[in-house]
N, C-alpha and C positions, 0 to 999 in steps of 0.2 A: 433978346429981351421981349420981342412983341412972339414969340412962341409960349414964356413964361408966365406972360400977361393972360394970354389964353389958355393956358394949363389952371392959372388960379380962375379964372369966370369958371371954366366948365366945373373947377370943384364948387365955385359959389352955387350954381344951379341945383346941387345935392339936394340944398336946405328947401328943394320943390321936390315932386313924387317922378321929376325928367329926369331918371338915369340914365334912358337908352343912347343916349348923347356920349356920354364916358365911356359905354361897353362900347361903344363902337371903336371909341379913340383909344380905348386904351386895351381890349381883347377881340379887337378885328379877326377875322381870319387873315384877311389880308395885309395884317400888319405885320412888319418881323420884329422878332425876338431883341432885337437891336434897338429899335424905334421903339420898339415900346417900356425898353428898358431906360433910354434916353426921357420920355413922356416922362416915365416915375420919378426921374431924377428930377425934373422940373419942377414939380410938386413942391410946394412950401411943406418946409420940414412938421411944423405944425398942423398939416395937415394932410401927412401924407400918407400915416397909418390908416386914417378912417375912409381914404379916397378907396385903398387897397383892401381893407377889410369887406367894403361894401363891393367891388366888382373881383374878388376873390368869390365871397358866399354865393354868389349871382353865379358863376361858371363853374363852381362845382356842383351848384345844383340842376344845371341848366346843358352845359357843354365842358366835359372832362376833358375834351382836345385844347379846348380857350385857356385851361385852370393851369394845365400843365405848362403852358407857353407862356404864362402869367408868370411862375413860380419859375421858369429859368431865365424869363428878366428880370423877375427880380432878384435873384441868388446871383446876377454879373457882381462879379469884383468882390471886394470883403468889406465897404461900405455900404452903409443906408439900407440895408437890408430889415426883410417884418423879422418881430421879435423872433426867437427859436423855436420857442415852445408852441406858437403861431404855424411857424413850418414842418414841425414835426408831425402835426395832426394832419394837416395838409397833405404829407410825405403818405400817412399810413392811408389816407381813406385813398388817396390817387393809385398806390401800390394796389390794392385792394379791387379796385374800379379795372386797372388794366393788367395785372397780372395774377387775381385771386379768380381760380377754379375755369379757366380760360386756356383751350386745347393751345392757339395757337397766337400769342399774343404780338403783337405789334414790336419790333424789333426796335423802332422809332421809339414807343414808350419805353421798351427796357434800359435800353442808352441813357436814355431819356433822366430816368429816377435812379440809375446806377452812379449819373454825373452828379446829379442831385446831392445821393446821400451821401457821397465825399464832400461834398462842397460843405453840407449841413453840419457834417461833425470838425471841419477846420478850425469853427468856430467864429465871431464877430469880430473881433478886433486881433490884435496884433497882442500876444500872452497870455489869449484867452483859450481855453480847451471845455469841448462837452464833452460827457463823464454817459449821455444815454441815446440811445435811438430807439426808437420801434421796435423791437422783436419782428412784429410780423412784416415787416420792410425788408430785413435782413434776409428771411424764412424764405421769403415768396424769392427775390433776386436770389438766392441760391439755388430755387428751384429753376431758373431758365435761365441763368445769365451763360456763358461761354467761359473756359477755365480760366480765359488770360484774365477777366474780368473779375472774375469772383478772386482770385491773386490779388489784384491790384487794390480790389476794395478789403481785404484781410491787412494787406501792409499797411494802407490810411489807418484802420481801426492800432494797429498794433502802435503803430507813430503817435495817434492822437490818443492812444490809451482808453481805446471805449471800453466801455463796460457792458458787455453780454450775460444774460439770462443762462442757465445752466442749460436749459436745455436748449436754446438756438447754438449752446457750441457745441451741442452730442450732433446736429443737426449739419454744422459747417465740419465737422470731424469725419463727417460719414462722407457728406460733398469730397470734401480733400483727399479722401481714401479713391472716390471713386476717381478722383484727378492725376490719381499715382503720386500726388506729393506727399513725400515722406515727412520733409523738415516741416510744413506745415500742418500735417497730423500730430506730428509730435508737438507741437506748439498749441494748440488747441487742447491735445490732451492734458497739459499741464495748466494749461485754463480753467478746463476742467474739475483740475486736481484741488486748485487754489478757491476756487467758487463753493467749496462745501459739500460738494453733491457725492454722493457715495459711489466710490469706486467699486465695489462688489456689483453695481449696477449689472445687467444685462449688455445693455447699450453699450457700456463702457469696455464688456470684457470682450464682447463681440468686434470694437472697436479694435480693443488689440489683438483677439485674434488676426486679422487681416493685415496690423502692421507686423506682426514678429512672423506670417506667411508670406510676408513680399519677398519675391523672386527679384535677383539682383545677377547682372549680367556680368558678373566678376570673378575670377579664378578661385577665390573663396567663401562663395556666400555665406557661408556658416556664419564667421566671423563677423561681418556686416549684421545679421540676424542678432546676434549675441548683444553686439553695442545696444541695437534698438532694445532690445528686451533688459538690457540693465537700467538704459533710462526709465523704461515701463516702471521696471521695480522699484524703483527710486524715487517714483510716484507717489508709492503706496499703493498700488494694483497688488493685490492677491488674487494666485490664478482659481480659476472654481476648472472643473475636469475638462471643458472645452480648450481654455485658453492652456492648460498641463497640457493637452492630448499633441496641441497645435505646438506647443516646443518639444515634445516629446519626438513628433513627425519629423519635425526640424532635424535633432540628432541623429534618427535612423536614417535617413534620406542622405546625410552627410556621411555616415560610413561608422558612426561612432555606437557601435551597437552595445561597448562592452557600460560608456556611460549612459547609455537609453537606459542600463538594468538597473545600475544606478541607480536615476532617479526613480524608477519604479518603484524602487526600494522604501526611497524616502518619502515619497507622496503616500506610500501605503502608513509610515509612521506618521505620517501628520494628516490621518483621518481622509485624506483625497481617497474616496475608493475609485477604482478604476471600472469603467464601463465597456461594449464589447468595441467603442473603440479603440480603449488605450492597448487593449488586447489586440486586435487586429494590427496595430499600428508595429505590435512588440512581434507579431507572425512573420508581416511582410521584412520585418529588419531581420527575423532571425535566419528567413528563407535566403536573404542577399549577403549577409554578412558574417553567419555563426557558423562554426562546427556543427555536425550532428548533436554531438552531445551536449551541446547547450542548446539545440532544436527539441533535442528527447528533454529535458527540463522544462523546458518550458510548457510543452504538451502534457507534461506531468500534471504539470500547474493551472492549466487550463483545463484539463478532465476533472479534475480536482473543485471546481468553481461551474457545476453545473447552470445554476440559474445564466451563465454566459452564453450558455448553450443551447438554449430554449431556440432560438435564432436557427432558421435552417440554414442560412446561408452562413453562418458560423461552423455550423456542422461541415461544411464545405471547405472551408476555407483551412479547418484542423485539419479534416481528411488529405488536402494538396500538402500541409506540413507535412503530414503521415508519411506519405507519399513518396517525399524528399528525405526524410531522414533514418527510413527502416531498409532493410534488403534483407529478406525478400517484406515490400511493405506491405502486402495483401493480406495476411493472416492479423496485423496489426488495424489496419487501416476495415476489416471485417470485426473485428472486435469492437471499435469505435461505433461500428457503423449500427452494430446489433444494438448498441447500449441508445440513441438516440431515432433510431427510423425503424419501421416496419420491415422485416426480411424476407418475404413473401414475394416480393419480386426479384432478389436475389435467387430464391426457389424456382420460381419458373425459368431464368433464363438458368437454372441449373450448376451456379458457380457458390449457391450455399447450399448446406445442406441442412434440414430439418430440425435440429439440435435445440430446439427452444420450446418449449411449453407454450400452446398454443393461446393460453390464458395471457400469458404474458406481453401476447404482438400486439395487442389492443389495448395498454395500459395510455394512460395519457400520457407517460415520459416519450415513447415513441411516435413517431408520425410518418405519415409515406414519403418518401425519399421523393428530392427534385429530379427534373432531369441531369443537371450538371452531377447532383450523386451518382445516382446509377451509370452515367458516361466516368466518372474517378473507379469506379469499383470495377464495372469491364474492364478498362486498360489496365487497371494494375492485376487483376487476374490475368487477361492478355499476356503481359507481359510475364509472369509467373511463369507461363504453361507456354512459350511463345515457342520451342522447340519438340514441341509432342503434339500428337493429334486430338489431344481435349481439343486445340485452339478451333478445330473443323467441328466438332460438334456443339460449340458455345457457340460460334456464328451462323450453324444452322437453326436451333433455338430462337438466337435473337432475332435473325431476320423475319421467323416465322410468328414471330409474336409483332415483329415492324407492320407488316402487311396486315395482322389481324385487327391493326389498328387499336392494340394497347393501350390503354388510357394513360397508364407512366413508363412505358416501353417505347410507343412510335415516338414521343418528343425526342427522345434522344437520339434517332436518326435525322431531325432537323436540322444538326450541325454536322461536317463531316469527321471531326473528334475520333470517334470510336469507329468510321469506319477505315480511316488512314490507321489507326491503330491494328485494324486486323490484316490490312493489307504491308504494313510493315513485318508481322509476325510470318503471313504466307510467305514473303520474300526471302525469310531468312536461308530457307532449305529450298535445293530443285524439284523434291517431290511433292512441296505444296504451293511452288510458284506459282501454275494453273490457277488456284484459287481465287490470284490477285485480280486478273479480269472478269471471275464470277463475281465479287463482290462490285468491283466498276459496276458489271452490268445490271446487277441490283440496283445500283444507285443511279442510275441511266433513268430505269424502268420504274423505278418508287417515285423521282421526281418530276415524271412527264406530265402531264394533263390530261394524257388518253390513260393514263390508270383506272381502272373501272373499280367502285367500293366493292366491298363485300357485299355489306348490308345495301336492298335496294333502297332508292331515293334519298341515299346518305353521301354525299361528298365525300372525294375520300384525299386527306391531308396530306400534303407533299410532305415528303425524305427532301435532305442535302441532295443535290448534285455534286460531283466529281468537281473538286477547286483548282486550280494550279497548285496546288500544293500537293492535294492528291495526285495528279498528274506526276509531280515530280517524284514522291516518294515508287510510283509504278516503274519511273525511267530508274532510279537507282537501282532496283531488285534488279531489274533486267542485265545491269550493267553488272550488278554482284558477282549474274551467272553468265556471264560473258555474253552477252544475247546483246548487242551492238543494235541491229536492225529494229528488234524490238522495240529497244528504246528509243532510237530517231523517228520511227512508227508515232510514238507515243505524241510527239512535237505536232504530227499530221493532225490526229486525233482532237488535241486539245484547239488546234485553227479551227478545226470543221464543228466545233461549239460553240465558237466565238471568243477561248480564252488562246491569251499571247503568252508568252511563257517569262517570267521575272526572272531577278538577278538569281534565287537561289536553284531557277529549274536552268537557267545555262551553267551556274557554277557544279549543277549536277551530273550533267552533261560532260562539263569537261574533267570535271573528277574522274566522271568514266572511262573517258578515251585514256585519259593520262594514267592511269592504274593497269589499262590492258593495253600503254605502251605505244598508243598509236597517235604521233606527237604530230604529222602531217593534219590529223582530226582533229585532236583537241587545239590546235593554234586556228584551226579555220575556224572548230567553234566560239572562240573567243572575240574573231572577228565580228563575225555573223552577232554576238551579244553586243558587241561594240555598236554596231549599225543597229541595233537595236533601241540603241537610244540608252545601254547601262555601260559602266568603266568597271574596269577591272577592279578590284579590291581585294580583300586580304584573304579573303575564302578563295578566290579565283589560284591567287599567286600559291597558295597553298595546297592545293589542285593539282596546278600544274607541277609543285616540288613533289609528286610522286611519280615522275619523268626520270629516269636512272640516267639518261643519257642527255648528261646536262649541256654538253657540246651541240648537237643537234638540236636541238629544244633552242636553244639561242641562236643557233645559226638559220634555224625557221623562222622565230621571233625576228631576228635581222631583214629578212626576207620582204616578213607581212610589215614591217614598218618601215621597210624602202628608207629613205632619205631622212628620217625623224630621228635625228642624232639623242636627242634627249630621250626619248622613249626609250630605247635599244640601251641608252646607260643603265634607264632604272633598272627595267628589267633583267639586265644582265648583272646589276648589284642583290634583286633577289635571289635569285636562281644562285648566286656566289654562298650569299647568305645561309642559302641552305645547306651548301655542299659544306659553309663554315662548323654551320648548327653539330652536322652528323662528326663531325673533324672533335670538335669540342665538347660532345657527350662521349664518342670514345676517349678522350683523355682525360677526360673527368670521371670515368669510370676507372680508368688506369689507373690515376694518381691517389683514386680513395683504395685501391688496392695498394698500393706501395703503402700509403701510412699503415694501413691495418694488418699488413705481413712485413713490413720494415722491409720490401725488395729492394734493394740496391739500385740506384737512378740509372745504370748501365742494362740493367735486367729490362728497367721500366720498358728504356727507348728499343729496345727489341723487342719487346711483347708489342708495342704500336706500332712499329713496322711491320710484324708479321699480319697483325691486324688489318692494315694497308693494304698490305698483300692480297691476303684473303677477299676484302672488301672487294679488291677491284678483278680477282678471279672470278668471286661469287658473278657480278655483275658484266661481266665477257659472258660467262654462264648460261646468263640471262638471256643476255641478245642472241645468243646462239639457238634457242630453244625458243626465243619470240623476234624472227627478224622483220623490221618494219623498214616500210618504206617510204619517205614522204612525199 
């Protein structure tokens, strides 16, 4: 009672200009939040608004730490609390004070007004609900608050039924996308929907690009995709070509390339034109997932819609269709190439020939080819000419246009592309193998730093260097033509650069030995990749099934894995596997002979016997004429 007694004197003092007396008692620093919420409760009801009114305005004007500690004594409990619309304002200038345009705000205030604004929208009394909050209260806590928090305050609002501005929920929609929550994007988007605010929006469709994009860790994403995007539609979302392109990616990515065309179809009947993404998108599906002949369609259809093409990197990306779906593609992928690029440097490195009206190179439809063009158009010439000697005079050429420092020539020696290309081609035959470490040593000598320019006081710009890849394709040629030392040579070679050799230059390796039979070598080199730090896989084991003598091979295998009962099964389940594989194409070739000549099932099983036979002659044969020893 005598606390009481002194809570009403010090409000009677008011009616004198002695405030400092109440700010002390009642927004001390050193007062807690507790005490000073117990102070307010003592207050005659009569006068307790105006005690609060007056050292409220006093500490918001004065000290924003006292106001805030003010406002969460008085918000204890769901009694006696300042009116709402009192604390709302409160709410927004304090939000404003410590979390408006503020790099690194007080973790203490965000707590702070995060407790707050649930507490505000609970509402006063027991049936009562508020229907508004601040906008910029909401705005600002979504900008710093932590996920679980900005959750927690979305569930209040959902419970208490608040009522959100259209765009503070484009605003929490965008938050929630970046939270990876799904159910709560899509909840929000139908807030959205319901709010009035036009769905063709921007915001909106950008919105659902990113939900019907969510990658989802489940044996069928697709169909996870499809639910979200039917709720979209269900909306009232209509897609405009971004959020089309982004379900469109959807189907190609899942395998479904025949309905991607589908709806290409039908977006083109209802006015969606398609842009060079939806094209691109219909590229990469048709390159993973089509026949040629619906690749040749397509490219139809895309030559056909030049304005698509303006784009050089679309030029590009038709030319790699090209590529994929002609043989021989160079004469087609050269046709392409003349209708969009300048062919003048096709000229100089000497794989076009002059065929064009000179008026014509210089039209605006054409333009100078990137480096990735001119790297597309070598190797598929490359490849054309890979067993004739043009291929020694197109890389004398190029490389002498590399070193002249070419202005669209040397870039395409900055990748090693097109010179693993030539070095694949020299490998094919013994009389242009040489070649292969001519070109290494180009590329040795183009990427050093002691290269001296042509032009003086001209820097002169590095070529690729030799990759583990190039590496590797040098050790296969070797191993093509039996040259064993060469190729383990080649392992020295790439240490003394600084490169270690990856899974597919040991699985090269071992391909080799195991081709030229020498099963003691390819099981060490398996090893030797093992202690490397790579496991065997499917390329390895496939390697090694060109080992005729599958007894040994496994009786080696036994050997290097000593005591490791489980290892010695797998392996001896592939190696079975294979011998299965060759068992089951001979009598799947039998048997489609018996239906097609009606032979008698007595004829059959002696044609595969004799098969058998031969099979395992041929292979005595073998060993006889390559005996190895491990």
């Amino acid at each position: 009672m005598a606390e009481k007694g002194e809570s009403v004197n010090m409000y009677l003092s008011l009616q004198y200009p002695n405030v400092e007396r109440l700010i002390r008692r009642y927004a001390g620093l050193s007062t807690s939040i507790r005490a000073t919420h117990l102070a307010w409760m003592h207050i005659p009801q009569e006068h307790r608004f105006r005690v609060w009114q007056d050292v409220m305005l006093w500490c918001l004007h004065n000290n924003a730490v006292r106001a805030l500690k003010l406002l969460l004594a008085s918000m204890r409990g769901r009694q006696l609390r300042p009116p709402r619309h009192v604390v709302g304002d409160c709410l927004q200038h304090l939000a404003k004070t410590f979390l408006h345009k503020v790099a690194n705000p007080d973790p203490w205030a965000i707590e702070s007004i995060h407790h707050l604004v649930r507490k505000y929208v609970t509402g006063g009394s027991e049936g009562q609900r508020i229907q508004y909050i601040p906008d910029q209260v909401v705005f600002l806590l979504l900008r710093h608050c932590h996920d679980k928090k900005v959750l927690e305050l979305f569930n209040t609002f959902a419970v208490e039924n608040v009522q959100l501005h259209a765009n503070t929920l484009l605003h929490a929609l965008t938050r929630s996308l970046d939270m990876g929550d799904i159910n709560l994007s899509l909840r929000l988007l139908r807030l959205v929907s319901r709010s009035g605010l036009g769905m063709h929006r921007d915001q909106v469709q950008s919105a659902c690009v990113r939900l019907v994009r969510t990658q989802f860790d489940v044996p069928h994403p697709y169909v996870v995709q499809t639910k979200i995007l039917t709720q979209i539609l269900e909306m009232g979302v209509r897609p405009n070509i971004v959020l089309y392109n982004a379900i469109l990616l959807n189907t190609v990515e899942a395998g479904y390339y025949d309905l991607a065309l589908k709806m290409f179809d039908i977006s083109k009947e209802n006015d969606l034109a398609p842009d060079r993404v939806t094209y691109r998108i219909l590229l990469r599906g048709a390159m993973e997932h089509a026949d040629r002949s619906s690749r040749r369609t397509l490219i139809r259809e895309l030559e056909n819609n030049n304005e698509w093409i303006r784009d050089i990197d679309m030029v590009s990306e038709l030319l790699q269709a090209v590529s994929k779906s002609y043989e021989p593609a160079f004469p087609r992928m050269l046709e392409l190439y003349k209708t969009h690029c300048d062919h003048r440097p096709l000229e100089e490195l000497g794989i076009c020939e002059a065929d064009v009206p000179r008026e014509n190179t210089v039209s605006a439809k054409v333009r100078w080819p990137s480096a990735t063009i001119l790297g597309q158009m070598l190797c598929a010439y490359i490849h054309l000419h890979r067993d004739s000697d043009t291929v020694m005079n197109t890389y004398t050429r190029y490389h002498d246009l590399v070193i002249q420092n070419h202005p669209l020539i040397h870039p395409v020696s900055r990748t090693d592309y097109v010179a693993n290309a030539f070095i694949m081609a020299f490998g094919r035959n013994p009389k242009t193998l040489p070649h292969c470490t001519t070109v290494i040593k180009h590329m040795l000598d183009d990427s050093s730093s002691k290269r001296l320019s042509i032009q003086p006081n001209q820097s002169y710009p590095k070529s690729a260097a030799p990759t583990v890849q190039t590496w590797s394709i040098l050790a296969a040629a070797y191993f093509k033509h039996k040259q064993k030392r060469a190729a383990e040579k080649v392992l020295e070679l790439m240490r003394e650069r600084g490169l270690e050799p990856d899974q597919v230059t040991w699985n090269t390796i071992i391909r080799g030995y195991s081709s030229l039979q020498q099963i003691g070598k390819a099981v060490d080199t398996m090893r030797r990749m093992e202690a490397a730090g790579y496991e065997a896989n499917t390329q390895t084991l496939k390697a090694l099934g060109k080992i005729w003598n599958r007894d040994r091979l496994l009786d080696a295998l036994g050997r290097k894995l000593g005591e490791h009962k489980a290892e010695k099964d797998k392996y001896r389940e592939v190696v079975e596997s294979e011998r299965i594989a060759v068992r089951d194409e001979t009598e799947e070739m039998a048997m489609g002979w018996e239906a097609n000549n009606a032979i008698p099932g007595l004829e059959v099983r002696r044609y595969l016997r004799e098969r058998y036979q031969n099979l395992a002659a041929e292979q005595r044969r073998r060993q006889a004429l390559n005996p190895v020893a491990l």
